[in-house]
PDB file of N, CA, C and O in Angstrom:
ATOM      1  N   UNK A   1       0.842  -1.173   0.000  1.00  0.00           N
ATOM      2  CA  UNK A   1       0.000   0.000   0.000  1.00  0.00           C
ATOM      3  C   UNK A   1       0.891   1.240   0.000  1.00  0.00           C
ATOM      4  O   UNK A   1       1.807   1.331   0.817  1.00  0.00           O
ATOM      5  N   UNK A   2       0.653   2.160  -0.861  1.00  0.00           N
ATOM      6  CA  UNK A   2       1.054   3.455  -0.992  1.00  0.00           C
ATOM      7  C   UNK A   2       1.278   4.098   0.769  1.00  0.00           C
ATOM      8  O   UNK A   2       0.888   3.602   1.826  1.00  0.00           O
ATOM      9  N   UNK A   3       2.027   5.318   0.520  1.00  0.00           N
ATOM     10  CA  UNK A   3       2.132   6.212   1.351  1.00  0.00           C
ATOM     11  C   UNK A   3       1.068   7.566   1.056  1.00  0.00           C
ATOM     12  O   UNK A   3       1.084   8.176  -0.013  1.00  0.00           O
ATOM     13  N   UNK A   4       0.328   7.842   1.982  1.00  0.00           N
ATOM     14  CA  UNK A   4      -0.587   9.076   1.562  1.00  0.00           C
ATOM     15  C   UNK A   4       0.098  10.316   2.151  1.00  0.00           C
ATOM     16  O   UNK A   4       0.425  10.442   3.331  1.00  0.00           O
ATOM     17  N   UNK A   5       0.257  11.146   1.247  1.00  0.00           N
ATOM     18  CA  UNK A   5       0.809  12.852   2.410  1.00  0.00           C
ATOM     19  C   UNK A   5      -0.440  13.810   2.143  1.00  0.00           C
ATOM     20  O   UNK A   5      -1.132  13.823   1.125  1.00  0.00           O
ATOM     21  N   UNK A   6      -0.595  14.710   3.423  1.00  0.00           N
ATOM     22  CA  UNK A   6      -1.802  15.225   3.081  1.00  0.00           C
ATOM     23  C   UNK A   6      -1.471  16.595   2.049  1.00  0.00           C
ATOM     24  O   UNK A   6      -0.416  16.342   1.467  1.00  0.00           O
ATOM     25  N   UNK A   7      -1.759  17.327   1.819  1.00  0.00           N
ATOM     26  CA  UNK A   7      -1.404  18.597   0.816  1.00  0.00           C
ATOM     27  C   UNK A   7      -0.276  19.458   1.643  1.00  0.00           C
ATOM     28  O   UNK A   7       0.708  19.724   0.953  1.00  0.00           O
ATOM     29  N   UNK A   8      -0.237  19.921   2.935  1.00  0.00           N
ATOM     30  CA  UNK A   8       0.552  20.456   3.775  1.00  0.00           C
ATOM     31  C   UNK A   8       1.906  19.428   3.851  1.00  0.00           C
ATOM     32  O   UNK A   8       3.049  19.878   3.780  1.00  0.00           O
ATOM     33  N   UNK A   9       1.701  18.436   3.958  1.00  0.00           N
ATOM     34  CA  UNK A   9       2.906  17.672   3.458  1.00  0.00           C
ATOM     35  C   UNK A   9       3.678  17.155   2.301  1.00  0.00           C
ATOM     36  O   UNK A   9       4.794  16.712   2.028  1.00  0.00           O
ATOM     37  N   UNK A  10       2.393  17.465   1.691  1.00  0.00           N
ATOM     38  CA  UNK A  10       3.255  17.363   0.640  1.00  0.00           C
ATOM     39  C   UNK A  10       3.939  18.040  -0.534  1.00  0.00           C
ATOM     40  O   UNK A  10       4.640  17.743  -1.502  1.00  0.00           O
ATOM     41  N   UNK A  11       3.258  19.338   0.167  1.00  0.00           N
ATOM     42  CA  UNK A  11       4.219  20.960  -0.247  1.00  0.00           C
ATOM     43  C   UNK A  11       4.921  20.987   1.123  1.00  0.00           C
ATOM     44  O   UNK A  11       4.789  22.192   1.333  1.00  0.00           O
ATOM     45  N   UNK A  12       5.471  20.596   2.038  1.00  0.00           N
ATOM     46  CA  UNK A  12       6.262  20.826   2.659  1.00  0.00           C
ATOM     47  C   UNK A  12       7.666  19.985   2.090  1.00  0.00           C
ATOM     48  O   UNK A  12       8.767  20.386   2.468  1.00  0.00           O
ATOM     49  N   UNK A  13       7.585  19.059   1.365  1.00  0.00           N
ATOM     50  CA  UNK A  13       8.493  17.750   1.043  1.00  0.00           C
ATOM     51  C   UNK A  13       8.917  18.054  -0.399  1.00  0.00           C
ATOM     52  O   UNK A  13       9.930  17.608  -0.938  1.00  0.00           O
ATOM     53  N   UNK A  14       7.842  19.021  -1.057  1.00  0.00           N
ATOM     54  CA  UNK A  14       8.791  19.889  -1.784  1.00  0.00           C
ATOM     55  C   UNK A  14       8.992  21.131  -2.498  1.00  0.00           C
ATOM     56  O   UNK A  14       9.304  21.285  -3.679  1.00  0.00           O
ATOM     57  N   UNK A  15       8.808  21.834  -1.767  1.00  0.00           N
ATOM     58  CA  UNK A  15       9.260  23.108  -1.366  1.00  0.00           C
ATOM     59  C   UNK A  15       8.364  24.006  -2.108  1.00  0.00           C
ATOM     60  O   UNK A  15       8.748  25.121  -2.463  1.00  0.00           O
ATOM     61  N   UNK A  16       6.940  23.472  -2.406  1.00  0.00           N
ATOM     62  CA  UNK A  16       5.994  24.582  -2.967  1.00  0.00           C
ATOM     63  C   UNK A  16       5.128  25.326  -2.350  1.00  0.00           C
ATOM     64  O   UNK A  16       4.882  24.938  -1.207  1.00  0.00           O
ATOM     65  N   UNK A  17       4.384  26.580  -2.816  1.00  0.00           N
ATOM     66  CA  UNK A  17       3.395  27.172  -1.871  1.00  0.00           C
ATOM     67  C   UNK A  17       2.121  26.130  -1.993  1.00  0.00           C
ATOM     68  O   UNK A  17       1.964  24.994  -2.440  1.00  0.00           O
ATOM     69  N   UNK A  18       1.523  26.853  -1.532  1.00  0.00           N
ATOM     70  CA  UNK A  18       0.004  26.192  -1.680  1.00  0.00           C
ATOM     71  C   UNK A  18      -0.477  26.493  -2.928  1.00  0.00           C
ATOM     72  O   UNK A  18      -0.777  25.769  -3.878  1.00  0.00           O
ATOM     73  N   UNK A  19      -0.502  27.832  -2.749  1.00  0.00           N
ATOM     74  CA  UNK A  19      -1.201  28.025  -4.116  1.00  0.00           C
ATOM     75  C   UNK A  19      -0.471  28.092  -5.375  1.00  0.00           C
ATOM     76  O   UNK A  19      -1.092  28.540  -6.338  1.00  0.00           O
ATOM     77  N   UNK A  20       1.148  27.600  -5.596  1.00  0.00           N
ATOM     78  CA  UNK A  20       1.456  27.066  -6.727  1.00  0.00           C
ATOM     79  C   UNK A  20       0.788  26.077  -6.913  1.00  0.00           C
ATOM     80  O   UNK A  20       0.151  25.970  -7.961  1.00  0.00           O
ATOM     81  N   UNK A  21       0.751  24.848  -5.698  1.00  0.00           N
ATOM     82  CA  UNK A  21      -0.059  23.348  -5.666  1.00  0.00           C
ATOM     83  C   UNK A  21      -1.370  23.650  -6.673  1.00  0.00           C
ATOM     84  O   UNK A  21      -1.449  23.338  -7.862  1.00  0.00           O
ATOM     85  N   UNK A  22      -2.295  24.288  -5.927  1.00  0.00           N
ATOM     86  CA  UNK A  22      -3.429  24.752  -6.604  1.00  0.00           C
ATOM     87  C   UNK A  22      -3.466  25.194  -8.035  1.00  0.00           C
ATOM     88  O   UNK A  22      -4.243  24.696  -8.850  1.00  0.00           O
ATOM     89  N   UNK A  23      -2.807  25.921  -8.256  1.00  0.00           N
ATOM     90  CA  UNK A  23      -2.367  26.817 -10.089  1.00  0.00           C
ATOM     91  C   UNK A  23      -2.120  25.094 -10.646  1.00  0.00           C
ATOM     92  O   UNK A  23      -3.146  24.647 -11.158  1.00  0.00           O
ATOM     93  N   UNK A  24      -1.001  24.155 -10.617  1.00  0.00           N
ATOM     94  CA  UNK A  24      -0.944  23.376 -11.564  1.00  0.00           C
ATOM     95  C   UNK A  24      -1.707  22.457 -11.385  1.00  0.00           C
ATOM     96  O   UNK A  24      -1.824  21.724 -12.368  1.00  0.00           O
ATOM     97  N   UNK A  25      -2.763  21.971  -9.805  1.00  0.00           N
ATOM     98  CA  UNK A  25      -3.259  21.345  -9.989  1.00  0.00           C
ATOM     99  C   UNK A  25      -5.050  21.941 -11.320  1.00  0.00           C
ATOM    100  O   UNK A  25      -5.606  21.167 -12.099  1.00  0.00           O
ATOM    101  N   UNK A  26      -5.304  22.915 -11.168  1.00  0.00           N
ATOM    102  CA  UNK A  26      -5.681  23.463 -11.896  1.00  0.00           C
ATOM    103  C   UNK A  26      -5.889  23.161 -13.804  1.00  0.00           C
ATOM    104  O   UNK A  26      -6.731  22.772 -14.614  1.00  0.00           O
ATOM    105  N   UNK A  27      -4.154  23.770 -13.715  1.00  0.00           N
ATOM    106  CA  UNK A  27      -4.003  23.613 -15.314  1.00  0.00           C
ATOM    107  C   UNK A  27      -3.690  22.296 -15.766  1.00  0.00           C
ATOM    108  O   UNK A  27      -3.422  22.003 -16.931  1.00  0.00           O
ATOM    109  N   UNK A  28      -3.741  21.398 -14.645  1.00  0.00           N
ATOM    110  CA  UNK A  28      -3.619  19.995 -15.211  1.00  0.00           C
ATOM    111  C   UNK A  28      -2.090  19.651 -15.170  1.00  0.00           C
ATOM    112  O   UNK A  28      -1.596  18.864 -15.977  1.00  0.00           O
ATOM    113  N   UNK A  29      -1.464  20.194 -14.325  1.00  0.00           N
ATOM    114  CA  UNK A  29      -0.499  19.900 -14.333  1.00  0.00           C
ATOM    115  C   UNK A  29       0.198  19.267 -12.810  1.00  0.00           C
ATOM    116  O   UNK A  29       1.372  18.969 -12.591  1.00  0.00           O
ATOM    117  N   UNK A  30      -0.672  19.213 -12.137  1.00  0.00           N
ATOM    118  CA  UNK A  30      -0.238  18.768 -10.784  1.00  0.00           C
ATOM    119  C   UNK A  30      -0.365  17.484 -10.440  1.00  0.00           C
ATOM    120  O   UNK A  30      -0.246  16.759 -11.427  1.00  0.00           O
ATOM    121  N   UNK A  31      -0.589  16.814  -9.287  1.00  0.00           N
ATOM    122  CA  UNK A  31      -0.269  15.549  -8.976  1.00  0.00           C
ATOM    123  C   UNK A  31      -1.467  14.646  -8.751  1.00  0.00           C
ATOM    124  O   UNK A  31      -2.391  15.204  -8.158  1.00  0.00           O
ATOM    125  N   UNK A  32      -1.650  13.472  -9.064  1.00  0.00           N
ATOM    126  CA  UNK A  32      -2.718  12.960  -8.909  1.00  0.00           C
ATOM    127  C   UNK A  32      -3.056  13.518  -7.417  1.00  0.00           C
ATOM    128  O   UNK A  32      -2.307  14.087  -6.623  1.00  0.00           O
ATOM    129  N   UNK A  33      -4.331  13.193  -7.306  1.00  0.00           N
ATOM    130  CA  UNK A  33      -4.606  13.350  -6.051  1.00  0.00           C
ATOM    131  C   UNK A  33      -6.414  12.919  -5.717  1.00  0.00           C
ATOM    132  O   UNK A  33      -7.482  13.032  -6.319  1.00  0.00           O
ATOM    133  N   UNK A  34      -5.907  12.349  -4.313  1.00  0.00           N
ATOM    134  CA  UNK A  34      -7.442  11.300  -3.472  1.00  0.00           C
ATOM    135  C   UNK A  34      -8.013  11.553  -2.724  1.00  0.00           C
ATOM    136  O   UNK A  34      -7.523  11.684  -1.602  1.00  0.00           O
ATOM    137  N   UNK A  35      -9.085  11.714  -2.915  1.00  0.00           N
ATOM    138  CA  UNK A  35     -10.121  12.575  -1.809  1.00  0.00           C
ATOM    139  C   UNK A  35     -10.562  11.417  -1.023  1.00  0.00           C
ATOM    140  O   UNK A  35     -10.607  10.275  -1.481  1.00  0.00           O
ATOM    141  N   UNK A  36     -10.825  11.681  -0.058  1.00  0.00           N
ATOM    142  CA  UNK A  36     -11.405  10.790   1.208  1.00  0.00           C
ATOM    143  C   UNK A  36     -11.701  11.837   2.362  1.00  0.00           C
ATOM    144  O   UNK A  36     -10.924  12.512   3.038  1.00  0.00           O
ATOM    145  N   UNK A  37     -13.383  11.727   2.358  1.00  0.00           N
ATOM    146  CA  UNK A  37     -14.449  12.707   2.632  1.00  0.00           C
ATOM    147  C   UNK A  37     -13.846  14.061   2.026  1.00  0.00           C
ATOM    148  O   UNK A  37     -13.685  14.524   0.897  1.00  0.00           O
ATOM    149  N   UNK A  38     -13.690  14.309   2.838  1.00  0.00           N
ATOM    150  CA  UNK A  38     -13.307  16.046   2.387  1.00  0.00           C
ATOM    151  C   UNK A  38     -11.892  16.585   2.645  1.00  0.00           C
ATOM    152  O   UNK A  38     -11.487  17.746   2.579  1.00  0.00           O
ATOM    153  N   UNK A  39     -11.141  15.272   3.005  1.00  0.00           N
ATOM    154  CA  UNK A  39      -9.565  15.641   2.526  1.00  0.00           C
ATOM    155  C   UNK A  39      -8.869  15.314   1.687  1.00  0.00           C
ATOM    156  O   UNK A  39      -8.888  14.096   1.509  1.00  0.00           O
ATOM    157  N   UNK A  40      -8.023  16.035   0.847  1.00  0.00           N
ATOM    158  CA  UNK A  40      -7.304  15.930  -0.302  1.00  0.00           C
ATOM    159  C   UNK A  40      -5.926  15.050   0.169  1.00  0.00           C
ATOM    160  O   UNK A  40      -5.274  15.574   1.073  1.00  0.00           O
ATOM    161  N   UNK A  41      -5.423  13.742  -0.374  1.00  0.00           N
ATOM    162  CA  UNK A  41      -4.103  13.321  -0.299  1.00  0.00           C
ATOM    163  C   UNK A  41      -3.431  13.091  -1.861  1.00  0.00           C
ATOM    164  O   UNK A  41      -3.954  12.966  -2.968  1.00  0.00           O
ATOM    165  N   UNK A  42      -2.170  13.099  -1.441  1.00  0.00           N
ATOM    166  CA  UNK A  42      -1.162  12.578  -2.641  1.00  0.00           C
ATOM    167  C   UNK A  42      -0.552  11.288  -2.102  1.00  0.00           C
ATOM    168  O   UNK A  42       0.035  11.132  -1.031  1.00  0.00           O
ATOM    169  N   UNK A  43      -0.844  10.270  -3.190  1.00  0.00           N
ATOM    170  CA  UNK A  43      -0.038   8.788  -2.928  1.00  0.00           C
ATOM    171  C   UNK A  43       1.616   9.165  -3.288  1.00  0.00           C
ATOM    172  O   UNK A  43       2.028   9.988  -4.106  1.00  0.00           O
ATOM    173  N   UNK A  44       2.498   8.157  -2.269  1.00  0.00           N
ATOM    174  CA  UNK A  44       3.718   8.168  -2.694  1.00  0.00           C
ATOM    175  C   UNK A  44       3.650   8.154  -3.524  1.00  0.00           C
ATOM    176  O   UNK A  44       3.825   9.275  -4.001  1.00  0.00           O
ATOM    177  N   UNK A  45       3.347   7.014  -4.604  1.00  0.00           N
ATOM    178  CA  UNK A  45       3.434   6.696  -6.200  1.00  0.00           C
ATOM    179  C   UNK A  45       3.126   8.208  -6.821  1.00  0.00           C
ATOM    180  O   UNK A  45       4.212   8.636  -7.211  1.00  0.00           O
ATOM    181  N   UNK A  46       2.162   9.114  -7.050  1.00  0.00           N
ATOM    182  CA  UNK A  46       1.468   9.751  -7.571  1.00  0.00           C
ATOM    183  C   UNK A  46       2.445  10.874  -7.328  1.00  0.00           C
ATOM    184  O   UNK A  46       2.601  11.569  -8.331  1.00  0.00           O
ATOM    185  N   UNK A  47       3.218  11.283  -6.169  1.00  0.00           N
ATOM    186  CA  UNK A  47       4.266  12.220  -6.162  1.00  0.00           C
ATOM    187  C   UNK A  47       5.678  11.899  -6.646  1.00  0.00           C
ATOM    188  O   UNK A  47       6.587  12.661  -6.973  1.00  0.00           O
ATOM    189  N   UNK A  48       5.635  10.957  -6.616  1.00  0.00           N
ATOM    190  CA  UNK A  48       6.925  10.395  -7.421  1.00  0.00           C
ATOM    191  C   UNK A  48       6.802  10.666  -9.011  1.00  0.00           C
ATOM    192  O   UNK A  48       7.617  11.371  -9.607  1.00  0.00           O
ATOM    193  N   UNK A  49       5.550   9.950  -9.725  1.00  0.00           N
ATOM    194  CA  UNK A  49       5.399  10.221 -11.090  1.00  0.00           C
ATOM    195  C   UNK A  49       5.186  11.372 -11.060  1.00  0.00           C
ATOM    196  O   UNK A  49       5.726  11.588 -12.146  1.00  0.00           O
ATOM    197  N   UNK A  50       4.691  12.821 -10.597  1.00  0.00           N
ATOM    198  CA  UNK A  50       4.628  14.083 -10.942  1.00  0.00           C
ATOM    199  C   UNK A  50       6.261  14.609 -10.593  1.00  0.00           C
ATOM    200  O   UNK A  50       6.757  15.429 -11.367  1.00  0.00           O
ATOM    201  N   UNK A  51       6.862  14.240  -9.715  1.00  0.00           N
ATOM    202  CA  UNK A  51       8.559  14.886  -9.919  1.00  0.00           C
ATOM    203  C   UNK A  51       8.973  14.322 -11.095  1.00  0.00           C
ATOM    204  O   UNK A  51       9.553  15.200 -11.734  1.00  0.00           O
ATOM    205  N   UNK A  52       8.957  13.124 -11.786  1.00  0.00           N
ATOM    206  CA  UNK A  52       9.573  12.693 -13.099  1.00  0.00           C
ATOM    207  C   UNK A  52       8.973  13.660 -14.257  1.00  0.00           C
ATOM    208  O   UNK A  52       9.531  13.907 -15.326  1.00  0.00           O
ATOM    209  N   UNK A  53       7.768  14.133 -13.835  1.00  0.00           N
ATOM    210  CA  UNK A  53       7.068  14.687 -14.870  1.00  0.00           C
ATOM    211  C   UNK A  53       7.564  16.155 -15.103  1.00  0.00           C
ATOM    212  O   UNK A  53       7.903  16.779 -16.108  1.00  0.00           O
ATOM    213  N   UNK A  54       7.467  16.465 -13.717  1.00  0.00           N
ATOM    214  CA  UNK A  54       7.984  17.933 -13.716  1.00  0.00           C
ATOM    215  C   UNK A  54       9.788  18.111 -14.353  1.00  0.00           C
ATOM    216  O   UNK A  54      10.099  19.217 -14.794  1.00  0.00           O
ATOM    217  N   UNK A  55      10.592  17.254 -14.348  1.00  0.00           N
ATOM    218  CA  UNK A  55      11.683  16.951 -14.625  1.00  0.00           C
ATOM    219  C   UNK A  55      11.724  16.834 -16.157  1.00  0.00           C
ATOM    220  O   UNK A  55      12.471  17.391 -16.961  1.00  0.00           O
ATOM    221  N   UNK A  56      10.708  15.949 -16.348  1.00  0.00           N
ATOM    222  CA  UNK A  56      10.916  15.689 -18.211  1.00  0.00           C
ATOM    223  C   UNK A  56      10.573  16.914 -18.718  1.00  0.00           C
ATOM    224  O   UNK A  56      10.948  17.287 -19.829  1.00  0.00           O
ATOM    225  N   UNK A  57       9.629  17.815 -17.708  1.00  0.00           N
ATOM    226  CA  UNK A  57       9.263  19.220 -18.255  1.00  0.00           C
ATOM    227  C   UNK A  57      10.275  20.267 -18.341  1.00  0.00           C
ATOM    228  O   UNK A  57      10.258  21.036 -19.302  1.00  0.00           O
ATOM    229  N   UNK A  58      11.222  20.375 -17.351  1.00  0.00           N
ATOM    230  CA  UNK A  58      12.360  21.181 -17.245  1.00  0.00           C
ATOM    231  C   UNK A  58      13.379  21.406 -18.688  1.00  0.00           C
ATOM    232  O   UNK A  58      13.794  20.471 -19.372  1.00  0.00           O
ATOM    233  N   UNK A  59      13.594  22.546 -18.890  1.00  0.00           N
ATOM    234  CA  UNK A  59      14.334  22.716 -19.844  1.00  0.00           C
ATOM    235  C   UNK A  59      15.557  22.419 -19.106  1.00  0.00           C
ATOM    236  O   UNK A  59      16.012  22.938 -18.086  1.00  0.00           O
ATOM    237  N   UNK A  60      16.022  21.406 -19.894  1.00  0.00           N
ATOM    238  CA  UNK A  60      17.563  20.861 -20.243  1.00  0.00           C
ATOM    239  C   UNK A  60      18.811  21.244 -20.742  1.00  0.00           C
ATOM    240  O   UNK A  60      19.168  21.458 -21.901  1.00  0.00           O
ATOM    241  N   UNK A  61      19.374  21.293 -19.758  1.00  0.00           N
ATOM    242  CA  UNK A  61      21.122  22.200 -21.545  1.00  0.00           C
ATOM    243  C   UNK A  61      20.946  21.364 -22.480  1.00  0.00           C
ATOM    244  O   UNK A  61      20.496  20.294 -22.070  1.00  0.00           O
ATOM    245  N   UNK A  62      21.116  21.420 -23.551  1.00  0.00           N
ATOM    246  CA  UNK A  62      21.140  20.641 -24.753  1.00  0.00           C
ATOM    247  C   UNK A  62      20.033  20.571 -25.102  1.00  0.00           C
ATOM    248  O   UNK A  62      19.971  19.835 -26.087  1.00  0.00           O
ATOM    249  N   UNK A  63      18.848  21.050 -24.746  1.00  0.00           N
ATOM    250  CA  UNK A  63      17.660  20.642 -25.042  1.00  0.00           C
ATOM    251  C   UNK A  63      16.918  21.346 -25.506  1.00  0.00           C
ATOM    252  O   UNK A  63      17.033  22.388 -24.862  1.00  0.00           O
ATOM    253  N   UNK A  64      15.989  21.506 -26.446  1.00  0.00           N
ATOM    254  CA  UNK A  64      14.924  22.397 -27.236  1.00  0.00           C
ATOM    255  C   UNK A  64      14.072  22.965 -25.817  1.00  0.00           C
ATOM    256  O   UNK A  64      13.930  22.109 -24.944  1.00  0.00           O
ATOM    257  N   UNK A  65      13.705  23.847 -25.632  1.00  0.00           N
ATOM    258  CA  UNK A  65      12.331  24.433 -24.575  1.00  0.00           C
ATOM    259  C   UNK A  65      11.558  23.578 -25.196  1.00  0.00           C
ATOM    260  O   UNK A  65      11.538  23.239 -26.379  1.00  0.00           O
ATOM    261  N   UNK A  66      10.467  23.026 -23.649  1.00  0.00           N
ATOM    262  CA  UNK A  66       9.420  23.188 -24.021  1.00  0.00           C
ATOM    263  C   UNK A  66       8.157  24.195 -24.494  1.00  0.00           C
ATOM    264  O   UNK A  66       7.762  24.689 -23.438  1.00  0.00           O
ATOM    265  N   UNK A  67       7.606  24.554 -25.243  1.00  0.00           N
ATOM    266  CA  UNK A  67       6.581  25.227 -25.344  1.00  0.00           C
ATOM    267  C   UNK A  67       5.581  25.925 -24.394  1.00  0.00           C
ATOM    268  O   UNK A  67       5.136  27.053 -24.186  1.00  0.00           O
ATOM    269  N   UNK A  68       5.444  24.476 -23.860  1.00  0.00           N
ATOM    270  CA  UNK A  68       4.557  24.687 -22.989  1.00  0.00           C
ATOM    271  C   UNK A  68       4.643  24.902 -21.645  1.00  0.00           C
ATOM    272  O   UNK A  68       3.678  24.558 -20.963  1.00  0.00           O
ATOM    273  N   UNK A  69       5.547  25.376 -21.141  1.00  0.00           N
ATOM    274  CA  UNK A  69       6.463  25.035 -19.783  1.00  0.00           C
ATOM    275  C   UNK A  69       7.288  26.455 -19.892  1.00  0.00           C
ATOM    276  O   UNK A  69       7.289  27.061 -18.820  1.00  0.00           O
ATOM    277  N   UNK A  70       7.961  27.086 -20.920  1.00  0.00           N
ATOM    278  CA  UNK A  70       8.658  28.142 -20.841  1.00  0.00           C
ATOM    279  C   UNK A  70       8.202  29.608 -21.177  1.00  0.00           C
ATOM    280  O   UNK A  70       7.128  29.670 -21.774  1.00  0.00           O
ATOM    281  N   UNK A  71       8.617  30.400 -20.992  1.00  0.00           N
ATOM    282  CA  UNK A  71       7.877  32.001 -20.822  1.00  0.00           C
ATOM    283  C   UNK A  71       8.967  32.562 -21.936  1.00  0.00           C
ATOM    284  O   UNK A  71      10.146  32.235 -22.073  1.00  0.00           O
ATOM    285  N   UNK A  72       8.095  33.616 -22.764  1.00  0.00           N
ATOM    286  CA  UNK A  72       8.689  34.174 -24.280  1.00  0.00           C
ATOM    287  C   UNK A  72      10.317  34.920 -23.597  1.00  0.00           C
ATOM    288  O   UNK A  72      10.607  35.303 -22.464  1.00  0.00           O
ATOM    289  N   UNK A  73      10.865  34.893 -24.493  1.00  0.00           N
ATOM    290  CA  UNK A  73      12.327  35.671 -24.260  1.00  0.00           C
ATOM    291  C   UNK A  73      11.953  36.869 -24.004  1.00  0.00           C
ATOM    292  O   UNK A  73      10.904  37.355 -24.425  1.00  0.00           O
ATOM    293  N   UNK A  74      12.798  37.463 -23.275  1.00  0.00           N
ATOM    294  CA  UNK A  74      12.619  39.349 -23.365  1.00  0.00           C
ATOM    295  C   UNK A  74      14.035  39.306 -24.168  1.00  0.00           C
ATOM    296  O   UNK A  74      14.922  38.492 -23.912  1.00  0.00           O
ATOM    297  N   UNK A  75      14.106  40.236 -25.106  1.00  0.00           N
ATOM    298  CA  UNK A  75      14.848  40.930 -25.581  1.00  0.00           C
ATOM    299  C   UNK A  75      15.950  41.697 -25.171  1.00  0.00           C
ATOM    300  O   UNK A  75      15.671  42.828 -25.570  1.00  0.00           O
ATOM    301  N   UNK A  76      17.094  41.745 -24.578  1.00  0.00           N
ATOM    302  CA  UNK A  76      17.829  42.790 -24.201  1.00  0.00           C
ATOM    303  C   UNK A  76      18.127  44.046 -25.056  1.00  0.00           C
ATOM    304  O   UNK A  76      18.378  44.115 -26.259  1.00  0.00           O
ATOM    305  N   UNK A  77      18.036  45.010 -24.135  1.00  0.00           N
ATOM    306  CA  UNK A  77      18.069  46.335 -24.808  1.00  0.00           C
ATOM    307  C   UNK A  77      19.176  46.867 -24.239  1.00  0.00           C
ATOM    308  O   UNK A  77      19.447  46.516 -23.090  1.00  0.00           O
ATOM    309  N   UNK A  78      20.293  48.107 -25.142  1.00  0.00           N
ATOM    310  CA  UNK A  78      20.937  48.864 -24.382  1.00  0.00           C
ATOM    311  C   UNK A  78      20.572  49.746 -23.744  1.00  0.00           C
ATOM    312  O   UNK A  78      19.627  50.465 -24.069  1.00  0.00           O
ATOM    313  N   UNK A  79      21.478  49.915 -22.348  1.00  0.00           N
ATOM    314  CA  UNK A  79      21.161  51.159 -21.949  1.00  0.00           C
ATOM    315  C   UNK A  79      20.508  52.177 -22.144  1.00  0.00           C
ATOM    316  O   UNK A  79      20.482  52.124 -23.374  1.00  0.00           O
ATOM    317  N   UNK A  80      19.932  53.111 -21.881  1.00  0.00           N
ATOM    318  CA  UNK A  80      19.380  54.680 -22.199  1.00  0.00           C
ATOM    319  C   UNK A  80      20.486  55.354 -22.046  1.00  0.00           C
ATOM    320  O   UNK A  80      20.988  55.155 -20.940  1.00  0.00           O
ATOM    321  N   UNK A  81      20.998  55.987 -22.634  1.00  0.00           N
ATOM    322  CA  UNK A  81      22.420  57.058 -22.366  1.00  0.00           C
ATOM    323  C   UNK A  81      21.904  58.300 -22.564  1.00  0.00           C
ATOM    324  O   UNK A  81      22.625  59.293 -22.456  1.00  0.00           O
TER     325      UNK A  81
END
């Protein structure tokens, strides 16, 4: 049987706010997660496959961006003189 952490633990274990938790659980990007009555848990398993996920998402040296995961370039500008 899995390990369950409740949401407070399991943004404590790795190092997110709450309401990042919330934003990707949202956009579909967050961690499975099991309700039982009216509390929210994450299975070991289910936090394990969302760190691999979040990892395959990470832009890589050598690696093309993802699309969907990275924010447009800003441009550098010179100075104002």
């Amino acid at each position: 049987m899995s390990t369950m952490l409740s949401v407070p633990a399991f943004l404590a274990e790795h190092g997110i706010s709450r309401s990042l938790f919330y934003k990707l659980v949202r956009q579909g990007r967050g961690p499975r997660v099991t309700k039982v009555g009216g509390r929210t848990f994450i299975t070991a398993d289910a936090a394990a496959e969302w760190r691999a996920r979040i990892e395959r998402e990470t832009n890589q040296p050598g690696q093309q961006p993802n699309a969907d995961t990275t924010t447009p370039a800003v441009a550098e500008r010179a100075p104002h003189q």
